[in-house]
LUMRO-224447 format. One record per residue: residue number from 1; x, y, z of N, C-alpha, C in turn; residue in one letter. Coordinates in nm, 3 decimals. Example, Ala and Ser with C-alpha at 12.3 -4.5 7.8 and 13.67 -1.06 7.14 Angstrom:
BEGIN
SITE / 1 / 1.319 / -0.569 / 0.780 / 1.230 / -0.450 / 0.780 / 1.320 / -0.330 / 0.780 / A .
SITE / 2 / 1.285 / -0.225 / 0.708 / 1.367 / -0.106 / 0.714 / 1.290 / 0.003 / 0.787 / S .
***
This chain:
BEGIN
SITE / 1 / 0.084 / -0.119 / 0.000 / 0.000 / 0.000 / 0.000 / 0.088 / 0.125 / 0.000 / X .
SITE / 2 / 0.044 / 0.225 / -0.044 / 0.101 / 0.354 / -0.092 / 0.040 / 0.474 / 0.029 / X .
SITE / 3 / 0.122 / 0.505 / 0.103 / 0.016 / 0.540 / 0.204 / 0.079 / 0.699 / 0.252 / X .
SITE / 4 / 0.098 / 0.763 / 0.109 / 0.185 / 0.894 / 0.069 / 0.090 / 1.014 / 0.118 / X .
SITE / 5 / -0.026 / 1.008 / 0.056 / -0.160 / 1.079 / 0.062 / -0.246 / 1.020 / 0.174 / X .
SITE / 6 / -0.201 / 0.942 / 0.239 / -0.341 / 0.912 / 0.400 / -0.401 / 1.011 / 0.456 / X .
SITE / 7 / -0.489 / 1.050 / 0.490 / -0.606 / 0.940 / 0.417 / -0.650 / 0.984 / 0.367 / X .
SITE / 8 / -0.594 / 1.075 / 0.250 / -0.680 / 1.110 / 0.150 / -0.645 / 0.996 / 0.004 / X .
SITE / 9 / -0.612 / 0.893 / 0.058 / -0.504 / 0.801 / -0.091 / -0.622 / 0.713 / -0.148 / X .
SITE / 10 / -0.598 / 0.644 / -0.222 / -0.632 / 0.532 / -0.325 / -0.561 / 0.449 / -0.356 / X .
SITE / 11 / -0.602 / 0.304 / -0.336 / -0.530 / 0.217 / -0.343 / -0.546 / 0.137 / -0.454 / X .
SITE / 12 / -0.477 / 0.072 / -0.528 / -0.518 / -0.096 / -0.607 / -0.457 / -0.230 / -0.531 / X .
SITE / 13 / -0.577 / -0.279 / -0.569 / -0.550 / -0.381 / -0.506 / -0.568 / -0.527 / -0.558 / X .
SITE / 14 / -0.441 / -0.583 / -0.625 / -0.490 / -0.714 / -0.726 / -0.527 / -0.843 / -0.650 / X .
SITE / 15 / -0.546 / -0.937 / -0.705 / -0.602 / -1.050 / -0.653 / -0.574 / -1.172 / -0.778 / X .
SITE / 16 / -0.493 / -1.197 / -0.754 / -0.448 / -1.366 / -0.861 / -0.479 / -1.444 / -0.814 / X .
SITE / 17 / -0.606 / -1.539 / -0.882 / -0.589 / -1.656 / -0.898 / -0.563 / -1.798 / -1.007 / X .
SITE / 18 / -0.482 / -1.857 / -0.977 / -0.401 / -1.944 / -1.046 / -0.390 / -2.083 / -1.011 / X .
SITE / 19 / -0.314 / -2.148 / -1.075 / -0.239 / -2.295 / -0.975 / -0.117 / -2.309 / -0.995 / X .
SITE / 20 / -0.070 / -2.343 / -0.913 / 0.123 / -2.352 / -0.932 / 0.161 / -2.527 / -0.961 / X .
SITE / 21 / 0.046 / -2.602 / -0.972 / 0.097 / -2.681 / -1.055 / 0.079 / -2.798 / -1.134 / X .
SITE / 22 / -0.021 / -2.672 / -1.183 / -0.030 / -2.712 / -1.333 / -0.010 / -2.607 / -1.448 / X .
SITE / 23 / 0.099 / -2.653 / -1.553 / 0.075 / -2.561 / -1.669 / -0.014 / -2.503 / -1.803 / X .
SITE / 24 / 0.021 / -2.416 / -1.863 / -0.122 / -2.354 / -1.949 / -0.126 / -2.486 / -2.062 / X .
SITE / 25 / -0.050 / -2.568 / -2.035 / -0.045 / -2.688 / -2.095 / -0.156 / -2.832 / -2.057 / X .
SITE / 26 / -0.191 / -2.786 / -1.946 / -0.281 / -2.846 / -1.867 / -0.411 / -2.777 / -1.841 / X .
SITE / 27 / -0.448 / -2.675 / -1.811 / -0.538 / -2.568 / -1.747 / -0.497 / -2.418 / -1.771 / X .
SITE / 28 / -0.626 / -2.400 / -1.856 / -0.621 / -2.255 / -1.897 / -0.732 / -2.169 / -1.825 / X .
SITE / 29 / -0.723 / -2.064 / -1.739 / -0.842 / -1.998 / -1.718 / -0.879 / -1.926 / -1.748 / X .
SITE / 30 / -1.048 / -1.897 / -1.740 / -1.107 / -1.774 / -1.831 / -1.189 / -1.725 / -1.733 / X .
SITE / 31 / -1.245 / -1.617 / -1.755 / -1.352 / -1.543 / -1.740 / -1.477 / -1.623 / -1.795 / X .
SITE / 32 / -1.600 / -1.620 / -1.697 / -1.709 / -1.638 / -1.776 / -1.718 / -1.560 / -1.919 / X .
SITE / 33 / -1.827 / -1.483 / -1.942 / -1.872 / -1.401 / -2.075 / -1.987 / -1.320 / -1.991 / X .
SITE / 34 / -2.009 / -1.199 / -2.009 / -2.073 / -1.134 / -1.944 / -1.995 / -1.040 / -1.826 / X .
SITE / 35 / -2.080 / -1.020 / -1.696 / -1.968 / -0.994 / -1.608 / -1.869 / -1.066 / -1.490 / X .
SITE / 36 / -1.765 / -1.072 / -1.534 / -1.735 / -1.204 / -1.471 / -1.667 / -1.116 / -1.320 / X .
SITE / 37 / -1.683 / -1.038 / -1.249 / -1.663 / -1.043 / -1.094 / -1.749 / -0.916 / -1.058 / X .
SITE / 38 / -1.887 / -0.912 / -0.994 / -1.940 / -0.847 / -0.912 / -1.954 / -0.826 / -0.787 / X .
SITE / 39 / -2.001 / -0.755 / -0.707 / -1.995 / -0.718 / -0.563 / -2.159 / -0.678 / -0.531 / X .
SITE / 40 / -2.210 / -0.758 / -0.452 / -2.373 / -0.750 / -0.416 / -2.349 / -0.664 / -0.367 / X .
SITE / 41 / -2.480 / -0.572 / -0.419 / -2.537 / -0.439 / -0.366 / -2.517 / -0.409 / -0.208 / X .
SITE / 42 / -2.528 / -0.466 / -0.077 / -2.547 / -0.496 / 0.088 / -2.403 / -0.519 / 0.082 / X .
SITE / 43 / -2.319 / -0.508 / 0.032 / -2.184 / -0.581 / 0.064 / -2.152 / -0.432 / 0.030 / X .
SITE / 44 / -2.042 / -0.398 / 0.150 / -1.931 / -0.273 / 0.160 / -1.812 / -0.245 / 0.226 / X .
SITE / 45 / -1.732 / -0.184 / 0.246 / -1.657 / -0.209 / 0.336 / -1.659 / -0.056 / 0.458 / X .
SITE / 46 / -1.630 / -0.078 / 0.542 / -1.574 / 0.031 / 0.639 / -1.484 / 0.185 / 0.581 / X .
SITE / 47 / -1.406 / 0.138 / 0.517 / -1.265 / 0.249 / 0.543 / -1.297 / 0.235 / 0.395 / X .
SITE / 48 / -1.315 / 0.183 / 0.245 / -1.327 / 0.228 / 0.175 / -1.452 / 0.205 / 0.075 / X .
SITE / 49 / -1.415 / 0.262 / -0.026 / -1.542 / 0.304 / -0.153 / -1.485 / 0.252 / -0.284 / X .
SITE / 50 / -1.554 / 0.147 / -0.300 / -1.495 / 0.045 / -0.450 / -1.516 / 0.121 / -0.540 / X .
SITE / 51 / -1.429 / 0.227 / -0.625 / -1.433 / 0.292 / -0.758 / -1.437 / 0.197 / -0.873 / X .
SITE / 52 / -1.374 / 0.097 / -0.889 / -1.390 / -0.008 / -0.977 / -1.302 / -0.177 / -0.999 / X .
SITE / 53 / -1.370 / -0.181 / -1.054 / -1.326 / -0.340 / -1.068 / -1.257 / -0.380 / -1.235 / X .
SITE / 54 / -1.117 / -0.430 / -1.213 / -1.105 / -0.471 / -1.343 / -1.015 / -0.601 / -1.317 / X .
SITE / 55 / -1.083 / -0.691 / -1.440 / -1.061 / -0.885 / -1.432 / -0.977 / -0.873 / -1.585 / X .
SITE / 56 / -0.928 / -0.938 / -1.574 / -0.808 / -1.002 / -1.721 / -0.750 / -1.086 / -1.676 / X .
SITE / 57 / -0.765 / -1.198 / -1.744 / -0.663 / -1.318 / -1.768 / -0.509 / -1.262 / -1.834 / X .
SITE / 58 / -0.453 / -1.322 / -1.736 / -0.280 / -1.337 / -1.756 / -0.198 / -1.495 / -1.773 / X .
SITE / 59 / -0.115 / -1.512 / -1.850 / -0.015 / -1.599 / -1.819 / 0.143 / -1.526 / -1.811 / X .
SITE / 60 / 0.149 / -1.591 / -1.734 / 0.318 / -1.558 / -1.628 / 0.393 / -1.712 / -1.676 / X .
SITE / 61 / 0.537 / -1.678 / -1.704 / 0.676 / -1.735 / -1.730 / 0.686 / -1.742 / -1.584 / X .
SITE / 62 / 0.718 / -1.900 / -1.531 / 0.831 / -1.899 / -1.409 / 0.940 / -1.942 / -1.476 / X .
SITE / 63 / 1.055 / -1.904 / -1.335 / 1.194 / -1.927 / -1.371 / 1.247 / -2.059 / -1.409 / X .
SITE / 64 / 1.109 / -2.145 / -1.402 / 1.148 / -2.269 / -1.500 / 1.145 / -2.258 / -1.679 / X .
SITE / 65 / 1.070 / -2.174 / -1.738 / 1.009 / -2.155 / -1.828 / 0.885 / -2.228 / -1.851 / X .
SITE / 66 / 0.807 / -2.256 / -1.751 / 0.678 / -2.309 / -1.749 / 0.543 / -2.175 / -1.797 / X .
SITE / 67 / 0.490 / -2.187 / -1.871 / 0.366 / -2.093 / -1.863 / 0.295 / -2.103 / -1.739 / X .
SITE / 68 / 0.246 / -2.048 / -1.709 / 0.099 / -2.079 / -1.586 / -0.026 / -1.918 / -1.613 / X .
SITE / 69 / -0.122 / -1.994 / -1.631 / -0.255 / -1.910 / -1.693 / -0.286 / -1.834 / -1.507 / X .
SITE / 70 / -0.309 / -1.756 / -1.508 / -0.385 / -1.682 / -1.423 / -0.529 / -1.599 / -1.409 / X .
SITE / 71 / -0.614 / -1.585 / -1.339 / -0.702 / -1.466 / -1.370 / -0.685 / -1.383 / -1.270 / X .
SITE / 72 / -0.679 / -1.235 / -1.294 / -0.653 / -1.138 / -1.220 / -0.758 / -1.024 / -1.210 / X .
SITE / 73 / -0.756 / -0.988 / -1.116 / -0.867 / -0.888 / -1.076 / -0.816 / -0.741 / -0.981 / X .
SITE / 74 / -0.863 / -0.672 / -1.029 / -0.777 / -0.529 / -0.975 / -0.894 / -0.441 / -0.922 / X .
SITE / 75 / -0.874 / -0.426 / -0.774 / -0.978 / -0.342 / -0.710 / -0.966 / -0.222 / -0.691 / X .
SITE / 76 / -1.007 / -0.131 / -0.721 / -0.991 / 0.046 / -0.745 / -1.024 / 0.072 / -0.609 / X .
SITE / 77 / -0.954 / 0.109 / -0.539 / -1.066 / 0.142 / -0.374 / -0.983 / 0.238 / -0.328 / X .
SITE / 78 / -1.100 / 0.357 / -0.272 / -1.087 / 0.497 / -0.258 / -1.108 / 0.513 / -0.086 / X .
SITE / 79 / -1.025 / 0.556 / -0.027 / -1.039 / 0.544 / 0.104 / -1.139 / 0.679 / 0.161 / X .
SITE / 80 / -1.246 / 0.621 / 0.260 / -1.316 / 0.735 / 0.311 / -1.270 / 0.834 / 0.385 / X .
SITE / 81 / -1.268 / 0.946 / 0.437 / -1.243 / 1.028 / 0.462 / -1.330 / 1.036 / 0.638 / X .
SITE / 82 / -1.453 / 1.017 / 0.606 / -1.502 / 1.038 / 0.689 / -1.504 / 0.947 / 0.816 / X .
SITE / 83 / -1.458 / 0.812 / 0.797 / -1.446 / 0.724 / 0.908 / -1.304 / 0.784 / 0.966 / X .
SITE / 84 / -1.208 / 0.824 / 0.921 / -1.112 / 0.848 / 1.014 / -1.132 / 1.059 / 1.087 / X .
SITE / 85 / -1.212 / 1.126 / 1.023 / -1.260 / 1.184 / 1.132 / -1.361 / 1.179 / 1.212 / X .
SITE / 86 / -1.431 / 1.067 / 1.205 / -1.525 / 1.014 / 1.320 / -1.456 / 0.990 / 1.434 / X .
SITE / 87 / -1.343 / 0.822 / 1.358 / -1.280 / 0.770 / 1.444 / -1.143 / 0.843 / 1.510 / X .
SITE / 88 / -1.065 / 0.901 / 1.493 / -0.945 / 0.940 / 1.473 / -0.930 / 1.132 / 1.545 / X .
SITE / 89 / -0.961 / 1.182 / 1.415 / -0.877 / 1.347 / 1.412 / -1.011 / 1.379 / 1.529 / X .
SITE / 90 / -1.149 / 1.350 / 1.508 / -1.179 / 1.461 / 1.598 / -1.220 / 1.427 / 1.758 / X .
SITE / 91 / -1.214 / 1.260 / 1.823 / -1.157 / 1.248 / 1.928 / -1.015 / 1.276 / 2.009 / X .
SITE / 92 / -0.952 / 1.321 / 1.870 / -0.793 / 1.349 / 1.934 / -0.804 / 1.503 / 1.948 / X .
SITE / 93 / -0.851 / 1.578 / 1.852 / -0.896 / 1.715 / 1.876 / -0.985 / 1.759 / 2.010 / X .
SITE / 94 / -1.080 / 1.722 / 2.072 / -1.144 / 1.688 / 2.180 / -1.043 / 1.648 / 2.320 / X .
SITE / 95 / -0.982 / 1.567 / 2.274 / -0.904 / 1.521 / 2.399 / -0.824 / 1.672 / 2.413 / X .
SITE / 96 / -0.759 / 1.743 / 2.352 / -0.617 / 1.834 / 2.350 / -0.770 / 1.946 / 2.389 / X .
SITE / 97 / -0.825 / 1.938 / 2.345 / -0.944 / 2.119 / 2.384 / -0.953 / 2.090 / 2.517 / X .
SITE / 98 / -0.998 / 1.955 / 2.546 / -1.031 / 1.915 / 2.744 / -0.888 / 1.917 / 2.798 / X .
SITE / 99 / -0.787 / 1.974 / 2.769 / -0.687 / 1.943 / 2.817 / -0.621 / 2.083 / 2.832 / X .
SITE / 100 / -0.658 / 2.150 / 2.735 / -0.654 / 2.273 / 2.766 / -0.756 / 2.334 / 2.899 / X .
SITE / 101 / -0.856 / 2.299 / 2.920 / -0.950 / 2.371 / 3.055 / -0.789 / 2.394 / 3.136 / X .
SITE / 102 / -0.743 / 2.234 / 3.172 / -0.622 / 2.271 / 3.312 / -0.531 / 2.423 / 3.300 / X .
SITE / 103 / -0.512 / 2.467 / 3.185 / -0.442 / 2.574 / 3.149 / -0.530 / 2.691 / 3.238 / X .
SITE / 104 / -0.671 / 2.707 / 3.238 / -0.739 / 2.783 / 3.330 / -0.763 / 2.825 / 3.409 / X .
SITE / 105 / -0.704 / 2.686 / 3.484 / -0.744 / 2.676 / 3.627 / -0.640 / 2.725 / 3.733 / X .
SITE / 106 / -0.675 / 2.783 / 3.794 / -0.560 / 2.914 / 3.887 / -0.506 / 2.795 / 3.960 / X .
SITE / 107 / -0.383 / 2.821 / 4.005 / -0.260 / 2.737 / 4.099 / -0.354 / 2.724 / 4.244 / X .
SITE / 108 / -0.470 / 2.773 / 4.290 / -0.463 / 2.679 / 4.422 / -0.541 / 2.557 / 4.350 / X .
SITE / 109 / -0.588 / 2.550 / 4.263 / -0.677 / 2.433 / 4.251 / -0.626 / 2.334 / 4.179 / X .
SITE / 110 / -0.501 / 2.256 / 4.206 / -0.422 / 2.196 / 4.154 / -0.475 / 1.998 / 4.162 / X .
SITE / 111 / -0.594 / 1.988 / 4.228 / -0.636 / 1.865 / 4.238 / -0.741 / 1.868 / 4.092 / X .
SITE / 112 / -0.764 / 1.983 / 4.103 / -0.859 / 1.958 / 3.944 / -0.780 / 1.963 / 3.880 / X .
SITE / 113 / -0.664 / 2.009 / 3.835 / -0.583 / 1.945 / 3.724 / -0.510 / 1.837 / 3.707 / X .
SITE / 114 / -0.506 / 1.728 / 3.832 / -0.460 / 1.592 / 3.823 / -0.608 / 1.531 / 3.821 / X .
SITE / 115 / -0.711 / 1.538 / 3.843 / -0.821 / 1.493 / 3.765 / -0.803 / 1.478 / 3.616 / X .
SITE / 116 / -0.780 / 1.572 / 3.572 / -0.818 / 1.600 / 3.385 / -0.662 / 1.513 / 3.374 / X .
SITE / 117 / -0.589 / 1.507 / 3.428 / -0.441 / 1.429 / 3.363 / -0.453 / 1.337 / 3.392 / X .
SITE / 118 / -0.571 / 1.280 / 3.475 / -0.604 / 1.066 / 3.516 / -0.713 / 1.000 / 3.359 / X .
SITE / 119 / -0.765 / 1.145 / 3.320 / -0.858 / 1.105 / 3.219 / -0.768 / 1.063 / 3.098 / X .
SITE / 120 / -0.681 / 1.045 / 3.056 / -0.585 / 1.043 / 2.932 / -0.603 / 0.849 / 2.940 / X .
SITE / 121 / -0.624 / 0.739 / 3.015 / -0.645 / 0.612 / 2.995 / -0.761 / 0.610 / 2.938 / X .
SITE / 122 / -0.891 / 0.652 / 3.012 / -1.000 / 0.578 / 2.921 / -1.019 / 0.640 / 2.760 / X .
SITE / 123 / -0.945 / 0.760 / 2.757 / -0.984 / 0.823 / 2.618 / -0.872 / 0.721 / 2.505 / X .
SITE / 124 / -0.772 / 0.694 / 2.575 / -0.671 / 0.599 / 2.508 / -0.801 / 0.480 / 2.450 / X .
SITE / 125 / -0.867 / 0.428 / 2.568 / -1.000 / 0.328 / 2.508 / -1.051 / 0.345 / 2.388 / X .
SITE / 126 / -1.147 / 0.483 / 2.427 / -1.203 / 0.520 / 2.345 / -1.127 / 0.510 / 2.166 / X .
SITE / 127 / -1.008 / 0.553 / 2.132 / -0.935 / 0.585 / 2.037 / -0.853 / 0.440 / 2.007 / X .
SITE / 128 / -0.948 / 0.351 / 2.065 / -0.904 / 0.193 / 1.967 / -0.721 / 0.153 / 2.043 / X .
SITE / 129 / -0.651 / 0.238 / 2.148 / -0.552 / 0.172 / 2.215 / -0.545 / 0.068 / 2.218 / X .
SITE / 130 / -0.635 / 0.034 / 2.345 / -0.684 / -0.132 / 2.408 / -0.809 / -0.154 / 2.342 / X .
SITE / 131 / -0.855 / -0.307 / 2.354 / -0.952 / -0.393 / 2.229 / -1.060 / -0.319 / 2.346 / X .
SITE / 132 / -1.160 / -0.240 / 2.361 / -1.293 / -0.237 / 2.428 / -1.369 / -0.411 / 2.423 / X .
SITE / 133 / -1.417 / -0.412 / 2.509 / -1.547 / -0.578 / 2.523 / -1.632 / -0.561 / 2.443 / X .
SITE / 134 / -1.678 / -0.650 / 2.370 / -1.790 / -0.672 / 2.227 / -1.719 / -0.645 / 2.092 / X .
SITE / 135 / -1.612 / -0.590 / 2.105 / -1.568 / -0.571 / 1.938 / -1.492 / -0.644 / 1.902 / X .
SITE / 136 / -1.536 / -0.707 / 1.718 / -1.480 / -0.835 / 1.669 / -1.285 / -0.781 / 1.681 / X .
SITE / 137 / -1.201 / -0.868 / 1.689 / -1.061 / -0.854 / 1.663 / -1.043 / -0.885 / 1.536 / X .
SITE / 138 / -0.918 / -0.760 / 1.462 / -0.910 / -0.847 / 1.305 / -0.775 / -0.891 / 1.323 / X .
SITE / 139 / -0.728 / -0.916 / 1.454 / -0.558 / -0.984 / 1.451 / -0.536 / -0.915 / 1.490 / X .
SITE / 140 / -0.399 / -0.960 / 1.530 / -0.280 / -0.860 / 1.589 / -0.197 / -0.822 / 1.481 / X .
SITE / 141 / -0.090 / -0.717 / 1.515 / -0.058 / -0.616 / 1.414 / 0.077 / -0.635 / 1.501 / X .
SITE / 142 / 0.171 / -0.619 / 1.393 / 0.347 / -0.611 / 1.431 / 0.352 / -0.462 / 1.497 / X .
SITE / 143 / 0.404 / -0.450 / 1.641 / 0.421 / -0.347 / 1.691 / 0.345 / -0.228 / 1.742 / X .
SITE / 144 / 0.319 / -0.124 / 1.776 / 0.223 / -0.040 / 1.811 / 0.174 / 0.060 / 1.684 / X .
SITE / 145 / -0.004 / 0.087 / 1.721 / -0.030 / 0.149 / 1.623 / 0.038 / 0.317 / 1.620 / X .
SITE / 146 / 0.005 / 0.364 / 1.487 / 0.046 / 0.519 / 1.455 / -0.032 / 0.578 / 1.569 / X .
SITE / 147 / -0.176 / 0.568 / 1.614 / -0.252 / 0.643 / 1.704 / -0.206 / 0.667 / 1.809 / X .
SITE / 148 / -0.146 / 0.516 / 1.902 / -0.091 / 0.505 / 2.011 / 0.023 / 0.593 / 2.013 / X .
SITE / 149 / 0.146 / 0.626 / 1.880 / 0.242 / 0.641 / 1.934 / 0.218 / 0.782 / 1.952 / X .
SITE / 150 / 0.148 / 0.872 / 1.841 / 0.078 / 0.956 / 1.848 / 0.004 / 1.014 / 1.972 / X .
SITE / 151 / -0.055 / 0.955 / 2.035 / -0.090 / 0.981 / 2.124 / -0.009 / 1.013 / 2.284 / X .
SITE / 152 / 0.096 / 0.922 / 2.232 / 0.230 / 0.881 / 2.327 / 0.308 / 1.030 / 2.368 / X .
SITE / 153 / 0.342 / 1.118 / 2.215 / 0.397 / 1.170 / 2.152 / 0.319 / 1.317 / 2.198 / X .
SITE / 154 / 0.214 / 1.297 / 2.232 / 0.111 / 1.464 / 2.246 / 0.117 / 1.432 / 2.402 / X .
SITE / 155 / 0.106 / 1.301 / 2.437 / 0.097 / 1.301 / 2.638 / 0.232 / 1.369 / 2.668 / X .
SITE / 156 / 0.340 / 1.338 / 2.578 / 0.447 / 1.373 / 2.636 / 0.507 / 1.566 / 2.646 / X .
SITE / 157 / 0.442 / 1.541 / 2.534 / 0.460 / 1.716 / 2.472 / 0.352 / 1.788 / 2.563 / X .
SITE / 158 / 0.251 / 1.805 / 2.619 / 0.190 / 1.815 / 2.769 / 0.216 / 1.850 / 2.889 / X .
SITE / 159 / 0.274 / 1.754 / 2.920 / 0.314 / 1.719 / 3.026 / 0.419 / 1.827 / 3.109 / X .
SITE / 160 / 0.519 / 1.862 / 3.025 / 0.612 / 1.960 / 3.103 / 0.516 / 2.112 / 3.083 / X .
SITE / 161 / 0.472 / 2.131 / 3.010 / 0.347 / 2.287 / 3.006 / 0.267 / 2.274 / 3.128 / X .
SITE / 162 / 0.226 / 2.170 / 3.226 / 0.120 / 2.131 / 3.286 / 0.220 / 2.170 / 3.419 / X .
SITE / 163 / 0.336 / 2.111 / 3.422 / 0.435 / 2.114 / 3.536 / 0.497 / 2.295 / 3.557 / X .
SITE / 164 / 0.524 / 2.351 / 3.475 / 0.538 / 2.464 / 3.466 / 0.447 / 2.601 / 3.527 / X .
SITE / 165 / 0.290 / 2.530 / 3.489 / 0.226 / 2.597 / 3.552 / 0.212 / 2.630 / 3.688 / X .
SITE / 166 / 0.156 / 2.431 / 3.752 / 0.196 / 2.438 / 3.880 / 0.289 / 2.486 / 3.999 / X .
***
């Protein structure tokens, strides 16, 4: 994935299927006639918007010199915009405005501003950190997400402005 323009990008995304072993000497594949790969109307995804679909049969040379027939399919998909400021920019925007109140609050009242600095775990929840109870898992992921570190990254940058005041 090309992830230059996030999230404003567009991706392709192919899909081969083939067999590795048998040659176009054995099994050739085709496309029906008509349209040969649709997507039911109720079927969508989350994060993007299928711009289009394109199927062509290929055959590929391996480094044996074997032919092998393929059919390939190339998914045009346009990433939404709007699920990542649902999910994302404007809970993180929210968190930094509530975080500003402590900036307000005059030096004797220094227990209300370790209140608002205990709230930074459950909003971590909220913003997909830790798995919340009832929501499906799609796997685990190598290492920590961009949000987390992000988030890591603004607690830290905080933190000494907050001490300063006091």
């Amino acid at each position: 994935m090309h992830l230059k323009k996030f999230p404003l990008d567009s991706q392709l995304c192919p899909l081969e299927i083939g067999s590795y072993g048998y040659t176009t000497g054995d099994v050739i594949y085709r496309w029906d006639h008509g349209v040969p790969v649709s997507i039911k109307g109720d079927v969508s995804l989350a994060q993007y918007l299928i711009r289009n679909i394109t199927p062509f049969e290929s055959t590929e040379t391996t480094r044996r010199g074997e032919e092998k027939s393929t059919l390939v399919v190339h998914f045009h998909l346009e990433r939404l915009t709007g699920y990542f400021l649902l999910q994302v920019y404007i809970p993180c925007v929210l968190i930094v405005s509530c975080s500003w109140v402590s900036f307000w609050i005059t030096k004797r009242d220094v227990p209300g501003r370790v209140s608002l600095g205990e709230s930074e775990s459950p909003d971590r929840v909220s913003l997909g950190e830790s798995e919340p109870p009832g929501r499906v898992s799609l796997g685990e992921s190598e290492g920590r997400g961009s949000v987390g570190i992000r988030l890591d990254l603004c607690s830290l940058n905080a933190r000494p402005y907050s001490r300063m005041i006091t």
